[in-house]
C-alpha positions in Angstrom: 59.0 -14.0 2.8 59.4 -13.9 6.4 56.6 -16.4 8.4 54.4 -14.8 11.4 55.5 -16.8 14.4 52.3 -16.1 16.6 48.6 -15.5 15.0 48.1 -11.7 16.5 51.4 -11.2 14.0 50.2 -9.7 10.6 51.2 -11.6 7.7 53.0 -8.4 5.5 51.5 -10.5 1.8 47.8 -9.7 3.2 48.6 -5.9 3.4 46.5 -4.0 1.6 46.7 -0.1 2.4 45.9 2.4 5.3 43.8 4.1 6.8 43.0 7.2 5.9 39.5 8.2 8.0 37.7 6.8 10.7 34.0 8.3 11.4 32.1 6.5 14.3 31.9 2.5 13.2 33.4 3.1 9.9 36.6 3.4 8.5 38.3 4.6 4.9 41.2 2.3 3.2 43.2 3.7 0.9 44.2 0.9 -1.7 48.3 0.4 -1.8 48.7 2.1 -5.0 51.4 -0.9 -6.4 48.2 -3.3 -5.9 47.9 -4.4 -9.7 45.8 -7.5 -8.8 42.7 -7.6 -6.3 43.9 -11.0 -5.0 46.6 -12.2 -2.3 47.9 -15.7 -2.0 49.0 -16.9 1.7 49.5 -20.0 2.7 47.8 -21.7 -0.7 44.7 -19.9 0.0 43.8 -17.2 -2.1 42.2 -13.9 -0.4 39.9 -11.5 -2.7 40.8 -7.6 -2.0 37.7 -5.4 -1.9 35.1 -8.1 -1.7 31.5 -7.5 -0.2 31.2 -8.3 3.3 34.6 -9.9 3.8 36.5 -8.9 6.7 39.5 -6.7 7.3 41.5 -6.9 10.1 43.5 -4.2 12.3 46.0 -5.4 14.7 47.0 -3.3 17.4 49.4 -6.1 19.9 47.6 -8.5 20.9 44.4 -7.5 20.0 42.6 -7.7 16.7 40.1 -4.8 15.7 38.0 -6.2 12.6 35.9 -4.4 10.3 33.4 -5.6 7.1 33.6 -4.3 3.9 30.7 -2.5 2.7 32.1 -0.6 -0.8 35.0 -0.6 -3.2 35.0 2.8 -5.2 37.5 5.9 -6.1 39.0 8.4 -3.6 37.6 11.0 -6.2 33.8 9.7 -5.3 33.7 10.0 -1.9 35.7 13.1 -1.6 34.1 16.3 0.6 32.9 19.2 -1.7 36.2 21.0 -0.7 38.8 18.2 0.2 41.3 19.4 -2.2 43.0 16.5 -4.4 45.4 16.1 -7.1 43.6 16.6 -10.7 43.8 13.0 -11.7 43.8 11.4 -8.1 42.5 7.1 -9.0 43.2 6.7 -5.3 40.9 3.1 -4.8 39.4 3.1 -1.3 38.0 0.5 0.5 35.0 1.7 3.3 34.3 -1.2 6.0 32.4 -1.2 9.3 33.9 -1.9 12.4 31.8 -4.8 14.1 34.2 -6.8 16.5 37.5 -7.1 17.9 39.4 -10.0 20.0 42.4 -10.8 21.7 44.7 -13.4 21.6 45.7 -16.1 24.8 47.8 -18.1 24.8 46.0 -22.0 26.6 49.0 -23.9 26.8 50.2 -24.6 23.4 47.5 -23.4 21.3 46.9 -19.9 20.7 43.1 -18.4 21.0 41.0 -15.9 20.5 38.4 -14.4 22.5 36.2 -12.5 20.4 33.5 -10.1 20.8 31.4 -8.2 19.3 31.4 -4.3 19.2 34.4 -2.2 19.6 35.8 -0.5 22.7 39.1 0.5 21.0 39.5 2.2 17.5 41.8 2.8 14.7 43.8 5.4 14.1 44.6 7.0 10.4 47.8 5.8 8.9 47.8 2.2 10.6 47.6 -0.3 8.4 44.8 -2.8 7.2 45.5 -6.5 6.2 43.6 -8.9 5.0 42.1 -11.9 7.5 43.2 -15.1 7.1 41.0 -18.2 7.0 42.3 -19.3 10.6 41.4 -15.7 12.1 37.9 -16.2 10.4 37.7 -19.8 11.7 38.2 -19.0 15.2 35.6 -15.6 14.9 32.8 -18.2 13.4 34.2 -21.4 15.4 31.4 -23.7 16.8 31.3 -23.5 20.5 29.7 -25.8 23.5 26.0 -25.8 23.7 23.0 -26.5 20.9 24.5 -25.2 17.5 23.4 -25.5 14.1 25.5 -24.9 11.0 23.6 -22.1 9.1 26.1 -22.6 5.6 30.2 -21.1 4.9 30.9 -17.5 5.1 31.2 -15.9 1.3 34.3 -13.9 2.5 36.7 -16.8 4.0 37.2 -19.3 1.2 35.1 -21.6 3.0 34.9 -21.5 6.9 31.6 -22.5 8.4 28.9 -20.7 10.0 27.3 -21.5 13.8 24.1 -20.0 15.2 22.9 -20.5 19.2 19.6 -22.7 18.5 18.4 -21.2 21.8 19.0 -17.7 20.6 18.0 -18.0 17.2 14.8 -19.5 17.8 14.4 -17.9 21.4 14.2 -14.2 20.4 12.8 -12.5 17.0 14.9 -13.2 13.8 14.5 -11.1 10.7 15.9 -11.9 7.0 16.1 -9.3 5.0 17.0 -8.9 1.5 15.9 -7.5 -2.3 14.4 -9.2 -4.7 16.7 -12.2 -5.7 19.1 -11.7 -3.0 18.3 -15.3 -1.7 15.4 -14.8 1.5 13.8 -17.8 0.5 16.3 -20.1 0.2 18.1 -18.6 3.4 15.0 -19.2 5.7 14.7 -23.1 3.9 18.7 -23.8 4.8 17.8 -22.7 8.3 15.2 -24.8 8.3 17.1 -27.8 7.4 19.5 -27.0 9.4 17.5 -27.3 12.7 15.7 -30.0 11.7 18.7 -32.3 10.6 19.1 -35.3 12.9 22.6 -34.5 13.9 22.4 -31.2 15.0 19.2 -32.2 17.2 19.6 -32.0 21.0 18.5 -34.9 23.0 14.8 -34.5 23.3 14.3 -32.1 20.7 11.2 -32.1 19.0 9.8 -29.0 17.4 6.9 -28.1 16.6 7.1 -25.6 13.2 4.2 -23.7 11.2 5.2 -21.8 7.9 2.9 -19.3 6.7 3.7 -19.9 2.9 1.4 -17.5 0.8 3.5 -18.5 -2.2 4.0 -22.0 -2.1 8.1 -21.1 -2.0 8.7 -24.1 1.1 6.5 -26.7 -0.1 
């Protein structure tokens, strides 16, 4: 297997179908059909295929288009009334929302990349879709300068942490949402510990917190 010299490069093993559709923010995947396993190896780590809310990326040059997962289901199922397909068509699609894109600069020997959120350039059918490594992921989710906290890893990158603005977060209104059992309550306590842990305090920080806890979940 032949190695990607320069990140912005697509690694061919995380290659995992086309596109087929793209409608506003969200795009269509069309599983490659010789994919007999919903996993990828690279580089010792191993990359789920069709996960929930991991990330997909679309390279286009130097600049990286990604998109998160949102279903894994059969061509058959999402089909229009009168898209005509073949009688026993087990097409799997993947359908993800476009949510960010980046490019990659080059800072004298290390390679970066500038991401942001939104998308000013989209897709186009037949391109194809890979999988994003953990290095990708780790520079989309890396810790910048300023008052961070470390809210937990993301699900969909085997492990790469999570930073949240502590003047944003606490400086504008923040909503977590979720059904029953999907893990509110322990969310909003991680947060919690998370700005209140010594090391991730800023000089002079002393907050003041009241938790309106009609269920004693916090106590």
């Amino acid at each position: 297997m032949t190695q990607k010299k320069r990140p912005y490069e697509p690694a061919e093993t995380l290659a995992i179908g086309q596109i087929y559709e793209v409608e506003g923010n969200q795009i269509r995947i069309e599983l490659n059909a010789k994919l007999e396993e919903l996993t990828r190896v690279y580089r010792g780590d191993v990359y789920s295929i069709g996960q929930f809310g991991s990330i997909i990326q679309i390279p286009i040059g130097r600049q990286t288009i990604f998109a998160m997962v949102t279903k894994l289901t059969m061509k058959n199922e999402v089909a229009e009334p009168n898209e005509k397909l073949p009688p026993k068509d087990d097409s799997r699609i993947i359908i993800a929302n476009l949510f960010g894109e980046g490019d990659w600069k080059k800072e004298e020997i290390n390679w970066k990349l500038r991401f942001e959120r939104g998308v000013s350039r989209y897709p186009l059918p037949l391109q194809t879709a890979y999988l994003t490594e953990k290095d990708t992921l780790a520079q989309i989710y890396r810790k910048e300068q300023g008052d961070r906290i470390e809210l937990g890893t993301y699900v969909g990158s085997g492990g790469v942490s999570c930073f949240a603005d502590m003047s944003t977060l606490i400086g504008k209104h923040t909503a977590i949402l979720g059904s029953t059992g999907s893990g509110k309550s322990a969310t909003t306590a991680s947060i919690l510990h998370s700005i209140l842990k010594p090391d991730t305090k800023p000089e002079n920080w002393s907050p003041q917190i009241i938790i309106l806890d009609p269920h004693g979940e916090y106590k």
